[in-house]
N, C-alpha and C positions, 0 to 999 in steps of 0.2 A: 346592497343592504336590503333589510327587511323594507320599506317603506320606500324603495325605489332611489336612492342616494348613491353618488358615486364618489369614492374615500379615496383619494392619493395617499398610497402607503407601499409599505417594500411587501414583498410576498410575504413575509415572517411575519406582518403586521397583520397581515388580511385572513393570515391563518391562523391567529390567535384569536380574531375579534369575531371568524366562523366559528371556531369551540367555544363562542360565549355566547353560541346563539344572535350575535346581531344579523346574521346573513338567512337566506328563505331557510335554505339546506344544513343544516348542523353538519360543520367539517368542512363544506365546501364553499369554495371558490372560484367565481370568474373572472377571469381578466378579461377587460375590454382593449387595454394597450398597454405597451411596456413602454417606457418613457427611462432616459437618465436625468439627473438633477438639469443638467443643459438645456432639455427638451424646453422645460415649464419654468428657467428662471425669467423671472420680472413678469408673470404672466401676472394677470389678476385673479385670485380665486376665492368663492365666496365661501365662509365661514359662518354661518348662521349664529355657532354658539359662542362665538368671541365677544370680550367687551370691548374691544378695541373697533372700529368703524369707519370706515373711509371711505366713502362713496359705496358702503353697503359689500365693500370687497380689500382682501390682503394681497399685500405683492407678495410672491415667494423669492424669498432669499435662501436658498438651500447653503447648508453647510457642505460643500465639495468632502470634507474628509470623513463625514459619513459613510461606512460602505457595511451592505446585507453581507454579512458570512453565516454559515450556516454554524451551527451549535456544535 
C-alpha cells in the first residue's frame, strides 16, 4: 500500500483497491506471498482500524467456503 501496509486479501481485492489508487502504482500489484485460508488461520493480525481490541490484535477465523473465482 501507499504508506508501506501489508493487506491480506485475494488477488481480486488487491486489484481493485490498486484502481482506487491505495497502492504506489495505479493498477498494480505485488504480492509478497500467496497463503490459503489454512496458512493464517488462528494467527494473530493487527487491524489498526477496528473497534474491537484484544491485546491490540484479531484472530482470523476464515470462512473455508469462500473461494476467488474470477468474473
Amino acid at each position: 500500500m501507499r504508506s508501506g501496509e501489508v493487506f491480506v486479501s485475494t488477488t481480486r481485492a488487491a486489484r481493485n483497491m490498486a484502481y482506487q489508487e491505495m497502492t504506489p502504482e495505479v493498477g498494480k500489484i505485488d504480492v509478497v506471498a500467496e497463503l490459503v485460508g489454512q496458512d493464517i488461520m488462528g494467527k494473530p493480525l493487527s487491524a489498526p482500524l477496528t473497534s474491537y481490541k484484544v491485546r491490540n490484535y484479531l484472530y482470523e477465523l476464515m470462512r473455508l467456503t469462500v473461494q476467488d473465482r474470477p468474473c
